[in-house]
Each structure stands twice: as structure tokens, then as C-alpha cells.
C-alpha positions as CSV (number, residue, x, y, z in Angstrom):
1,X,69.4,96.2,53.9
2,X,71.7,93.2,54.1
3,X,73.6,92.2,56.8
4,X,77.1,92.2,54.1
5,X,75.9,95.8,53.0
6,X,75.4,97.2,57.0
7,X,78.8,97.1,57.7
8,X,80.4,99.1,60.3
9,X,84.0,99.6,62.1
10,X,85.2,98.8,65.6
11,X,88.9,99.2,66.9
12,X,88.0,96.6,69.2
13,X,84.7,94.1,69.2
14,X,84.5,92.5,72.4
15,X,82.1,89.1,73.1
16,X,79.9,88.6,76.1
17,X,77.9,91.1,78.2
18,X,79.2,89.4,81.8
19,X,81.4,91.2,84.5
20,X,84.8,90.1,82.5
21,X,83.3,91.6,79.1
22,X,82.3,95.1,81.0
23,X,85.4,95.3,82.4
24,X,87.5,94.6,79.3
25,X,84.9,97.2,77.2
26,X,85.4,99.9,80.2
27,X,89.3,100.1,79.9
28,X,89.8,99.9,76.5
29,X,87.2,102.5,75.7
30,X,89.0,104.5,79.0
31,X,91.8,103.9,76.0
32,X,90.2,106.1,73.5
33,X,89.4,103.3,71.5
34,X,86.0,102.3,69.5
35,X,84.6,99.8,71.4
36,X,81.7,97.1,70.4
37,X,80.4,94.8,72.8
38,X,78.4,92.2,71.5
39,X,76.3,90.2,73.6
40,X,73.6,87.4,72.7
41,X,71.1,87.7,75.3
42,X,71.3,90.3,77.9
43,X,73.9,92.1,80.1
44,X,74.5,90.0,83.1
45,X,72.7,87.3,82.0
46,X,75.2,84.3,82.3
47,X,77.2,83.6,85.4
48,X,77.7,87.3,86.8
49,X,74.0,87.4,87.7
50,X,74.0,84.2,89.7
51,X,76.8,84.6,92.3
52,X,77.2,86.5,95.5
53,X,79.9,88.9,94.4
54,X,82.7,88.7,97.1
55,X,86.1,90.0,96.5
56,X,88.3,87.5,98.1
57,X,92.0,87.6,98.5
58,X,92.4,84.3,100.9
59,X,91.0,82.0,98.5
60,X,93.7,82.4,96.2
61,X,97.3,80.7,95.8
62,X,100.3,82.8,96.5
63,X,101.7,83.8,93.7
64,X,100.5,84.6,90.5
65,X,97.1,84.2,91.3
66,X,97.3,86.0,94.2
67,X,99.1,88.8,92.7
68,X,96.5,89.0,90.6
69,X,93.5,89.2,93.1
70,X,95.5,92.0,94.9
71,X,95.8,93.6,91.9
72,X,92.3,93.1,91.1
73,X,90.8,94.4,94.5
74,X,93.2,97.8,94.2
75,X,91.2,98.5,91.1
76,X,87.9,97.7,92.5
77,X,88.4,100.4,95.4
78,X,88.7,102.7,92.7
79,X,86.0,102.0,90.5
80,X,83.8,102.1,93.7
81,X,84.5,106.0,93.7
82,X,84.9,106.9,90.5
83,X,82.0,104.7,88.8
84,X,79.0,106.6,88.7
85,X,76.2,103.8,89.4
86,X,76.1,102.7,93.0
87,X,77.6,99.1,92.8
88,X,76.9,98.2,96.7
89,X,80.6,98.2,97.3
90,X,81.4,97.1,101.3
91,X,84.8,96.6,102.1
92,X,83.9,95.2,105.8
93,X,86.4,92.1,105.5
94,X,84.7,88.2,105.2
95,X,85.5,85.6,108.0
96,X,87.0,81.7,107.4
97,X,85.0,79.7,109.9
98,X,86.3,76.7,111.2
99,X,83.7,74.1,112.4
100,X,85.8,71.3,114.4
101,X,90.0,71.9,115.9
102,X,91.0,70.3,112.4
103,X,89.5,73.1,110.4
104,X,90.7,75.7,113.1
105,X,94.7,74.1,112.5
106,X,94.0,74.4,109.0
107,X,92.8,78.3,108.6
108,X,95.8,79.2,110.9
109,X,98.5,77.6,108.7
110,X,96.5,78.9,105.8
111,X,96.3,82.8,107.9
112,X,100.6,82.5,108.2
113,X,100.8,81.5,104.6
114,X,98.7,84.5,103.2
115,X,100.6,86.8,105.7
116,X,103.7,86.2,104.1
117,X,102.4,86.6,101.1
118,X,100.9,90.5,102.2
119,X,97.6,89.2,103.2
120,X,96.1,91.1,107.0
121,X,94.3,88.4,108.8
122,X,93.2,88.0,112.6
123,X,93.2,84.6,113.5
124,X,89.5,83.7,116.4
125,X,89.4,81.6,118.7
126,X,85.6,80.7,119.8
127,X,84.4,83.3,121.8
128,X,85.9,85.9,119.2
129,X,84.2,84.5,116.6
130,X,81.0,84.8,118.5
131,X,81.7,88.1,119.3
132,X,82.0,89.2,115.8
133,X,79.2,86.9,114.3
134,X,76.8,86.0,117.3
135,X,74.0,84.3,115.1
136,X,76.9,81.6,114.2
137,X,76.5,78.0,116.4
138,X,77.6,78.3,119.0
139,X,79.9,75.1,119.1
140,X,82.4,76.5,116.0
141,X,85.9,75.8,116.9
142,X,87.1,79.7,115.6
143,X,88.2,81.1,111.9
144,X,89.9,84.1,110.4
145,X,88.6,87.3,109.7
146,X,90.2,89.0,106.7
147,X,89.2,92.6,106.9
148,X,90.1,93.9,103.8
149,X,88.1,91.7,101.7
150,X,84.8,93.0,100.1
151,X,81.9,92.2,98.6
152,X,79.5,93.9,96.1
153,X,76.2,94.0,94.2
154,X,77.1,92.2,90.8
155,X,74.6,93.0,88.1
156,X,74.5,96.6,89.2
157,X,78.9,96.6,89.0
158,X,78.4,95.0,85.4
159,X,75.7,97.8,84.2
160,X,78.1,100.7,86.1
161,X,81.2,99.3,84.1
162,X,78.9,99.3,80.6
163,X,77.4,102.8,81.4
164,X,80.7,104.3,81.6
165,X,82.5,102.7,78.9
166,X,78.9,104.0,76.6
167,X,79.7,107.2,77.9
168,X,83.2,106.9,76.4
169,X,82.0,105.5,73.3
170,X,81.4,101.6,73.6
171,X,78.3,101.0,71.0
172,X,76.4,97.7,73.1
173,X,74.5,95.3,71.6
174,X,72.2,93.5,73.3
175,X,70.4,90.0,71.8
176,X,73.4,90.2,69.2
177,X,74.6,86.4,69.1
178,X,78.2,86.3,67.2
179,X,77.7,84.1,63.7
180,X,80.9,84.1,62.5
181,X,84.6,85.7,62.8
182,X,86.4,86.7,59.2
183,X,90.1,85.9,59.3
184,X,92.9,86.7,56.9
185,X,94.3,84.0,54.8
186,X,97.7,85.1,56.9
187,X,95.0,84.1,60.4
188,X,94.4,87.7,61.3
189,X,91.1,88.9,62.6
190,X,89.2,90.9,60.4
191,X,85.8,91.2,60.6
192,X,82.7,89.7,62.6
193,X,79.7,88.7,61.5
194,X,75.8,89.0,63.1
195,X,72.8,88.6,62.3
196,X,72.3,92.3,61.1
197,X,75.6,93.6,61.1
198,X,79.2,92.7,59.7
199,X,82.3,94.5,62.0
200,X,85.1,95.6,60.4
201,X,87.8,95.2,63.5
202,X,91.0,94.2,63.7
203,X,90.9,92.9,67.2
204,X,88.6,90.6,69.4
205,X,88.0,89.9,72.9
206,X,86.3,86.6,73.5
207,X,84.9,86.9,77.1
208,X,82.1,84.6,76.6
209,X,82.6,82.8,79.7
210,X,81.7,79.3,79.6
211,X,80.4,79.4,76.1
212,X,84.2,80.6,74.7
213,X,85.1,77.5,73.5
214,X,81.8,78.2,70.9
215,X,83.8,81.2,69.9
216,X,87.2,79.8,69.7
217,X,85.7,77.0,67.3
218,X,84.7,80.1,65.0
219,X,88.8,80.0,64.5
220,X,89.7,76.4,64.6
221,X,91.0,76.1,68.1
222,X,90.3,74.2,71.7
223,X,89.8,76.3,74.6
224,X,89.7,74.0,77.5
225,X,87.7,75.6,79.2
226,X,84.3,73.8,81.0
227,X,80.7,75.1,82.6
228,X,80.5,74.3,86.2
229,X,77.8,74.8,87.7
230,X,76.6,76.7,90.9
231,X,73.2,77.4,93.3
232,X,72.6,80.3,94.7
233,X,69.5,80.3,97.2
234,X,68.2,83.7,98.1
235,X,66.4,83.6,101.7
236,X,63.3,86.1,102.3
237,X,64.5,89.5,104.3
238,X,65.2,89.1,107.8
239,X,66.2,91.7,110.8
240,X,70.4,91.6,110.0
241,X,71.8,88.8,112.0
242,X,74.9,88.5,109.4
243,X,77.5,90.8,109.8
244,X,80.1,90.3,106.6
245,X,80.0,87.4,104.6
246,X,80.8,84.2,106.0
247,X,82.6,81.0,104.3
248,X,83.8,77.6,105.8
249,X,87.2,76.2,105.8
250,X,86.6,73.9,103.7
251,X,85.6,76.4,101.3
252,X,88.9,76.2,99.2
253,X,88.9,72.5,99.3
254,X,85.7,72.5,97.0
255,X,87.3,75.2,94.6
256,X,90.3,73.1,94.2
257,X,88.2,69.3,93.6
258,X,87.8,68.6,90.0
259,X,85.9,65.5,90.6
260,X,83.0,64.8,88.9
261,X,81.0,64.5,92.1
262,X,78.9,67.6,93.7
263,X,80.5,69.3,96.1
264,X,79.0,72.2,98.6
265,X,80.7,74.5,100.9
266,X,78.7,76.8,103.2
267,X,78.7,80.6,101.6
268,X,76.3,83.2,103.9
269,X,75.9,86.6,102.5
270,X,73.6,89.4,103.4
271,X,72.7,92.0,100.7
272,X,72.0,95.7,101.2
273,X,68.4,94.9,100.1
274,X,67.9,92.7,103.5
275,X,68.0,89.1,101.7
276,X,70.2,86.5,102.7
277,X,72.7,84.8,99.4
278,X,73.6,81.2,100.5
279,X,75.8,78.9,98.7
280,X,78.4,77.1,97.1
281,X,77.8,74.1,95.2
282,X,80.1,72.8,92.4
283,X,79.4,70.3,90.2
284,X,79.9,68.9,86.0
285,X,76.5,69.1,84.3
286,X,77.4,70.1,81.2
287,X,75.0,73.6,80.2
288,X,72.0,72.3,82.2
289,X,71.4,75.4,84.1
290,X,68.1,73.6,85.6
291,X,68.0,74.2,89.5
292,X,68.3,71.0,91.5
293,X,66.3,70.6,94.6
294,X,68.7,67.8,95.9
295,X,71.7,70.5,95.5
296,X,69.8,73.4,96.7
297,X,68.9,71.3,99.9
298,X,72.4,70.3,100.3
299,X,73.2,74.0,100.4
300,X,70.6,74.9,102.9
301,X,71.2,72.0,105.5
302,X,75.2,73.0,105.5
303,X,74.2,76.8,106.0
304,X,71.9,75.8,108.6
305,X,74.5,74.0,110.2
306,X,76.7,76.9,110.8
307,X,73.6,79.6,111.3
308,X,70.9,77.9,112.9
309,X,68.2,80.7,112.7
310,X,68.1,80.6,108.6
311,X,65.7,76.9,109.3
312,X,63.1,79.8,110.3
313,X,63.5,81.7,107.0
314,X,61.6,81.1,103.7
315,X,63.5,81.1,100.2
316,X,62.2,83.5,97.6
317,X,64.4,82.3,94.8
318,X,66.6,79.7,93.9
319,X,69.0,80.0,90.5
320,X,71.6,78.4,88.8
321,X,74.9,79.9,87.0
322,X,77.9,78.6,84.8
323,X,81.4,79.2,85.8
324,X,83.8,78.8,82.9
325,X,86.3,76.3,84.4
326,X,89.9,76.4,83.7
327,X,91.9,72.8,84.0
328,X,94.7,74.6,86.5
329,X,92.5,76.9,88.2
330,X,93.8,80.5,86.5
331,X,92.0,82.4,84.1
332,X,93.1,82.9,80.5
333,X,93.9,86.3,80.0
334,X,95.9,87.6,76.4
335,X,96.2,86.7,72.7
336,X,96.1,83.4,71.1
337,X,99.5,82.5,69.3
338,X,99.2,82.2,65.5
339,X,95.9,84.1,65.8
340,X,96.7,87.6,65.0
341,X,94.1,89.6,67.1
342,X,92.2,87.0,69.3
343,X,92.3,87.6,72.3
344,X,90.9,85.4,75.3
345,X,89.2,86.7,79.0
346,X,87.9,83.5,80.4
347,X,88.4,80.6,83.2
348,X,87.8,83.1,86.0
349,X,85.8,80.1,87.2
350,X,84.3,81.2,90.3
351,X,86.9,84.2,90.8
352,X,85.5,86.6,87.4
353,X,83.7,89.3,90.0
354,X,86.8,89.9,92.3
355,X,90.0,89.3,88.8
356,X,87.5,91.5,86.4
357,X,89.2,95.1,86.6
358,X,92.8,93.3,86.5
359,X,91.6,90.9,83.4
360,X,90.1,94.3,81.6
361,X,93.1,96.2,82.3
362,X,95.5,93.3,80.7
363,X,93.5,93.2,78.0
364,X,93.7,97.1,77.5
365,X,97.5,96.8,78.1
366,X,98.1,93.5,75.6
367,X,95.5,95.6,72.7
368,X,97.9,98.6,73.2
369,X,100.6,97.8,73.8
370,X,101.5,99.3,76.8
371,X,103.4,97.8,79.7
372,X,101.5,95.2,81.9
373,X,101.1,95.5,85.7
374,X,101.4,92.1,86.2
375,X,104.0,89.7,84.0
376,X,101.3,87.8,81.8
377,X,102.8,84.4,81.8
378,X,100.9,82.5,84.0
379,X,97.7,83.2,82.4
380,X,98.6,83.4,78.8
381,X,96.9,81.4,76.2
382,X,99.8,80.3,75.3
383,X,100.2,77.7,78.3
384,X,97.4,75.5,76.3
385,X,97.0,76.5,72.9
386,X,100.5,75.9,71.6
387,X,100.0,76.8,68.2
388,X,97.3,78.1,65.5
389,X,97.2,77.0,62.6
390,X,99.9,78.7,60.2
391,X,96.9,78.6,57.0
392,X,93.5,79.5,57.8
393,X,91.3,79.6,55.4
394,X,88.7,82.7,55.0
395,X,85.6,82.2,57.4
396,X,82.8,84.4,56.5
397,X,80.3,81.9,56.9
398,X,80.7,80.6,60.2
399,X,82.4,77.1,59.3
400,X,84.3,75.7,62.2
401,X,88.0,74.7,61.4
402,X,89.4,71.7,62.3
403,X,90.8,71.6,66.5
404,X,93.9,72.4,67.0
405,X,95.8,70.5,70.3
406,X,96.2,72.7,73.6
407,X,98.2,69.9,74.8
408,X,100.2,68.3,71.9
């Protein structure tokens, strides 16, 4: 049978098999509607499988980006109950560790900051800290603890999320690579196109992560969206000497550089199985996932640093993942103007684990119709793509349109 002749019909076909497209697939099929979720490898298989899950609030700007992560967090509390699969959910709070007086000044003002904004924190001194986390060095100057922060197991979150919304209907597909989307000559979606299968839909959710800008060139338009790369190291099990995860204050420093240059932050996790998650690096390298041993040393000197006892542990695995980047740090959640029925869920960056229940609920709400919970300007499209173009011609075979500006 030909691909033109197997022809089906979705209410809603969303791309990529990540956290973000589980998410969006889960609350619109929770919205009675026909669901396809096409992915082109495997679920989980992009930068949802190589991260250490947290669900931070303190990492984000007050505002609309913290309004979001609150949001975000409520949701996740409930899925944790109501989401069949155990998803490792532990809500036992993450601590900001300061390493000199500097860093110590600089999580306090940053503790009276989120406070105003809603956010509980208990500011350490030393011996607090110790008390808390007694593995730590023992010459840290103090930090934060933020107890209502959580963390969980990503990959098994992403398959709980696609289990539920199959149970409601979503049809998956798995090694499914999108080869073209079919718009109207008035730029509606209409159809996609694989290598087996043509979809009839009328709406599309591109929550390909770092590769949506391969997506949006299917339509003729930039999304400035970038990969940036992160290591993860995963250190052999070890009787628990890590009680919550643990970040360093100058944590949010390397989420906000968009240099070109590496940079690493120390990120200790333990994981339910007994391993030990260390990170953060950050760094431009285009879609080289390769792992670099220079980086992944980087990474384990600076968690030695703060927890001497990992330089007697072995590492079982190192990996690397692609955040999908976003030029002012918020992801892009809503329709494309001019595209009638394009929708974007990307530039979650390093944030897509904790925003994915709010960005799959917006997406729900925008498809529709129904009111938001959050007011959607700040991460609609429409802040870089300023306009489609107003004559697209018929793309059934996968022929990229000419760019339009983001930034005219």
C-alpha cells in the first residue's frame, strides 16, 4: 500500500516523543481529542533521557517564568498521584550551596527575592548546612534550602504521561521521522506526511526540542531556537551520603551565560536506584552529542570539590543531551501567527522536566480554546516570529520555504 493511499485522521498530530511532547499528548487526549504522537527514534530518546529531573522553582526569574514554574510544579504533584506508573516523584526540597561569604551574600538576596515572589526558603549558615548534608566540605560558607522543590525519575514520568494519554486514545509512533507538513494555499495545516502514513489533522504540535527548527523549515519559518549541550555522569551505587539534591550558587549564573565558552556548575543528585547523577555543563557544539572527557572531568573535579567522598566512587556511565535553547531564556509555548494550526512547545532549555505539565496544559487550552491559566504573552511565538508568510504554497513533498525574519 502507498504511503498517499494509507491515510488516516488525527484531531491533533503532535512531534517528538520527549517530556514536552508526553505532556502536550496527555492533556489534549485528557481533552477527548484524537491524538497522534509521532516520534523519529524512541520515547525519551533526546534530551529528557539525559538530565537529572529536578523541579526547581529558585532557578527561575520572578515573574512570568516563575509563574510558570509554580504553575508547573502544582501540576506535577498531581500527576504524581493520579499517573498510574511510578515516576519516582520526591518532594524533599533541593539546597543552594554557597562555597565562599560572596556566594552566601548572594543566595540570601536571591532567598528575599523569591520570597516576595511566594517562594519558602530557609536561609544556612555553616553548621546548618552540615547538619542537613554532612558529606558536604566542610569549609562551605552556608546556602538555602528550598523545601518544596522536587525531583523525579524522567524517562519513567515520560512513559507514565504516554501510557495514560494511550489509554485515552493517543495512537504513538515510534521510529516515525516527520517528512513533510501539507498546508493550505490560505497557510493552514492540513495534513502530515511519513514514511508509511499521510495524517489528515488540522492541527500540529511541534515539540521537537532542539531539532524544531527542522520542523518549522517544513513551513518556511525560523525558530531560533539552538542545541546546548549537557553531561551527565552517573557514579556507581554507594551507601546514601546525599540527602536532596544539591546545586551551587553559581548555578544560575551558568543558565544565564550565552557565551560560547563551556561552562560547569556543580549538580549532585541521588536516584532511588542508589546511583549518584552529577552535573551541569553548558556549552555550543552544534548536534555533536559525543561525550567529552575534558567536560566530564570538569564536572567531576567541581562535584568533588563540594563532596569530597565521590573521588572514592567509580563512574558507570557518562552521556550527553541537547537542550533546545531559547535567545531570552523562556520557552515557546502557542501558535505561530500566519500559520493557521502550528503550534510550537520548545526552548524549555534546561527547565522542559519541571514547565512540561504547564506547557502541555497551554497547549490543550490554546487547541481548544479554552481559557489559559497563565496569560500567554511572554512565551508566545509571536515575540520572534512576527509574521508568516501570507501565500504558502502546497508542501506535500517536503520542500522547505524560504525563512521568514523572527526579528525584522
Amino acid at each position: 500500500m502507498s504511503a498517499q493511499s494509507n491515510s488516516r485522521v488525527a484531531d491533533v498530530v503532535v512531534i517528538g516523543g520527549g517530556i514536552i511532547g508526553a505532556a502536550c499528548a496527555y492533556y489534549l487526549s485528557k481533552e477527548g481529542l484524537k491524538v497522534y504522537l509521532l516520534e523519529r527514534g524512541f520515547p525519551c530518546s533526546g534530551a529528557s533521557g539525559a538530565c537529572e529531573g529536578l523541579i526547581l522553582l529558585w532557578d527561575k526569574a520572578p515573574g512570568p517564568e516563575l509563574e510558570l514554574g509554580k504553575a508547573s510544579a502544582r501540576l506535577w504533584r498531581q500527576l504524581a498521584e493520579e499517573l498510574d506508573l511510578d515516576i519516582e516523584y520526591d518532594r524533599g526540597g533541593s539546597i543552594l550551596v554557597a562555597e565562599d561569604e560572596t556566594g552566601l551574600k548572594a543566595t540570601k538576596e536571591k532567598l528575599q527575592e523569591l520570597e516576595r515572589a511566594g517562594v519558602q526558603g530557609l536561609a544556612l549558615d555553616a553548621l546548618e548546612l552540615l547538619e542537613l548534608e554532612p558529606s558536604l566540605a566542610r569549609d562551605m560558607a552556608g546556602g538555602v534550602l528550598f523545601p518544596n522543590d522536587a525531583h523525579l525519575e524522567p524517562r519513567r514520568a515520560t512513559l507514565a504521561l504516554l501510557q495514560a494519554a494511550k489509554r485515552m486514545g493517543l495512537a504513538l509512533r515510534t521510529s516515525a521521522p516527520l517528512m513533510g507538513i501539507v498546508l493550505s494555499r490560505q497557510g493552514r495545516v492540513e495534513a502530515v506526511q511519513t514514511a508509511e502514513t499521510r495524517l489528515a489533522t488540522h492541527v500540529l504540535v511541534n515539540a521537537a526540542g532542539a531539532w524544531s527548527p527542522e520542523i518549522g523549515k517544513m513551513v518556511g519559518i525560523s525558530i531560533p531556537v539552538l542545541p546546548r549541550k549537557g553531561h551527565i555522569i552517573v557514579m556507581e551505587k554507594a551507601p546514601l551520603f546525599i540527602q536532596r539534591p544539591l546545586l551551587e550558587a553559581g548555578y544560575t549564573a551558568s543558565l544565564a551565560n550565552d557565551s560560547l565558552d563551556l561552562s560547569v556548575a556543580m549538580v549532585v543528585k541521588g536516584t532511588r536506584s542508589g546511583t549518584i547523577l552529577l552535573g551541569s555543563s553548558r556549552q555550543f557544539a552544534g548536534f555533536d552529542k559525543t561525550v567529552d572527557l575534558g567536560v566530564i572531568n570538569a564536572i567531576a573535579l567541581r562535584a568533588i570539590r563540594f563532596f569530597p567522598k565521590l573521588i572514592d566512587l567509580k563512574a558507570i556511565r557518562t552521556y550527553a543531551g541537547l537542550r533546545p535553547y531559547s535567545p531570552d531564556h523562556l520557552p515557546i509555548i502557542g501558535p505561530v501567527p500566519g500559520i493557521e494550526g502550528f503550534y510550537l512547545a520548545t526552548g524549555h532549555e534546561g527547565a522542559g522536566i519541571c514547565l512540561a505539565p504547564i506547557t502541555g496544559q497551554l497547549i490543550a487550552q490554546w487547541v481548544t480554546g479554552k481559557p489559559m491559566d497563565l496569560p500567554p504573552e511572554s512565551f508566545h511565538p509571536g515575540r520572534f516570529i512576527q509574521r508568516a508568510c501570507q501565500s504558502l504554497s502546497l508542501n506535500t513533498e517536503n520542500t522547505p520555504h524560504s525563512g521568514h525574519p523572527l526579528n525584522p
